[in-house]
C-alpha positions as a printed Julia matrix, in Angstrom:
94×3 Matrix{Float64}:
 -306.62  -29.62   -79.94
 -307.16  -32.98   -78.39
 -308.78  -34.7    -81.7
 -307.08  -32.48   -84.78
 -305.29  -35.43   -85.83
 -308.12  -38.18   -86.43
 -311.12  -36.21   -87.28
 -311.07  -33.37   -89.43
 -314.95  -32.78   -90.14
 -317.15  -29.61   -88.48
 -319.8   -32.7    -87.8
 -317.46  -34.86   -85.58
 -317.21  -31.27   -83.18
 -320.44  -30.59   -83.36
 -321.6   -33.56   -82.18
 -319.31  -33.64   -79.3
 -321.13  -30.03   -78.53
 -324.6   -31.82   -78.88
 -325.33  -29.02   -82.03
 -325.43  -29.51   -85.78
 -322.35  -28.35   -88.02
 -324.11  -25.73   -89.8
 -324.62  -23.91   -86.06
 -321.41  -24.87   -85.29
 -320.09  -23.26   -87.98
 -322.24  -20.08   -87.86
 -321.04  -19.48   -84.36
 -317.59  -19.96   -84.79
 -317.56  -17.63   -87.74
 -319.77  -14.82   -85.99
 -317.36  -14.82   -83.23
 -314.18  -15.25   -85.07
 -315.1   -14.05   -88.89
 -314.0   -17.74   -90.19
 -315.37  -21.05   -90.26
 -315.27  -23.92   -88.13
 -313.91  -26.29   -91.5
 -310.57  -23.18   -91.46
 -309.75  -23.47   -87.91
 -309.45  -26.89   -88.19
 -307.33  -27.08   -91.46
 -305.48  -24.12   -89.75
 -304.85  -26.56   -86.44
 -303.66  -29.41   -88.84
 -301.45  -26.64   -90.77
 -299.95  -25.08   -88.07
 -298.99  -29.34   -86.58
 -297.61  -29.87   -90.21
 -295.03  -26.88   -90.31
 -294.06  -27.86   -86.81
 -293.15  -31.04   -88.2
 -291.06  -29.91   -91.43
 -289.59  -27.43   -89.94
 -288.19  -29.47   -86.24
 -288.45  -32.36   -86.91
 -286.05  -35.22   -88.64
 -289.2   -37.07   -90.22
 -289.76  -37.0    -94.53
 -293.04  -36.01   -96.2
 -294.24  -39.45   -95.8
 -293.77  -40.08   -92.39
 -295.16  -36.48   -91.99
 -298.17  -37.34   -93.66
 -298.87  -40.75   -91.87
 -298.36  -39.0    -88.3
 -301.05  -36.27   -89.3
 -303.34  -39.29   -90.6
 -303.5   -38.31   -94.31
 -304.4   -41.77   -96.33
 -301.73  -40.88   -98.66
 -298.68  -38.68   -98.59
 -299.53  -36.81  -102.08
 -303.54  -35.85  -100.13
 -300.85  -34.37   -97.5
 -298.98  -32.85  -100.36
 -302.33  -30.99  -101.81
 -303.89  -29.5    -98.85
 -300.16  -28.26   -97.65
 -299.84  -26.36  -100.98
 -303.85  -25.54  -101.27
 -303.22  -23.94   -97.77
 -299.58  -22.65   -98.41
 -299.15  -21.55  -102.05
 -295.97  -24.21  -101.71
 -295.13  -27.46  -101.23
 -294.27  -29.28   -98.1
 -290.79  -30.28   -99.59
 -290.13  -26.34  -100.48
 -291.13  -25.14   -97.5
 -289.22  -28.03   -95.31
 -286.0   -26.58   -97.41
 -286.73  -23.03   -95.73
 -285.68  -24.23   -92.37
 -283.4   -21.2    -91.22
C-alpha cells in the first residue's frame, strides 16, 4: 500500500522481500489463486475509482496523481481492467 503509486513491477516487491519475482509471484498466487502483477493493478484500480468517483480532479490530473506518463496509458489500463472508460465510469457517480 505504501509504494502502489511509483512502482508497479512484481520485481521492485520482491526485492524489498530479498526473493525473486517469479517466487514472489508463485506465493502470492498459491495463497491467494492470483498473481502478484493483479494485486497490484487491482491496488492501483481500486486508488483510480476512488478518485473518479470523490474526487473534483479530471482524467488528467487523475492520471498524473497515479503516476501514469500519459493520461491516454491511464485511459487503457482503466478500460483493459474495467470493460469502460474512466470518463464513463466517472459519469456513474450516484
Amino acid at each position: 500500500n505504501n509504494s502502489f503509486l511509483t512502482h508497479k513491477d512484481v520485481g521492485f516487491y520482491a526485492d524489498q522481500l530479498c526473493v525473486s519475482a517469479n517466487y514472489l509471484n508463485e506465493i502470492v498466487k498459491s495463497e491467494t489463486g492470483i498473481s502478484a502483477k493483479k494485486h497490484i493493478s487491482e491496488r492501483l484500480l481500486m486508488e483510480a475509482k476512488n478518485l473518479l468517483l470523490y474526487s473534483e480532479m479530471d482524467i488528467a490530473e487523475i492520471s498524473h496523481v497515479l503516476q501514469f506518463s500519459e493520461p491516454t496509458h491511464f485511459t487503457k489500463f482503466f478500460k483493459k481492467e474495467t470493460g469502460c472508460t474512466p470518463r464513463s465510469f466517472q459519469q456513474q457517480k450516484p
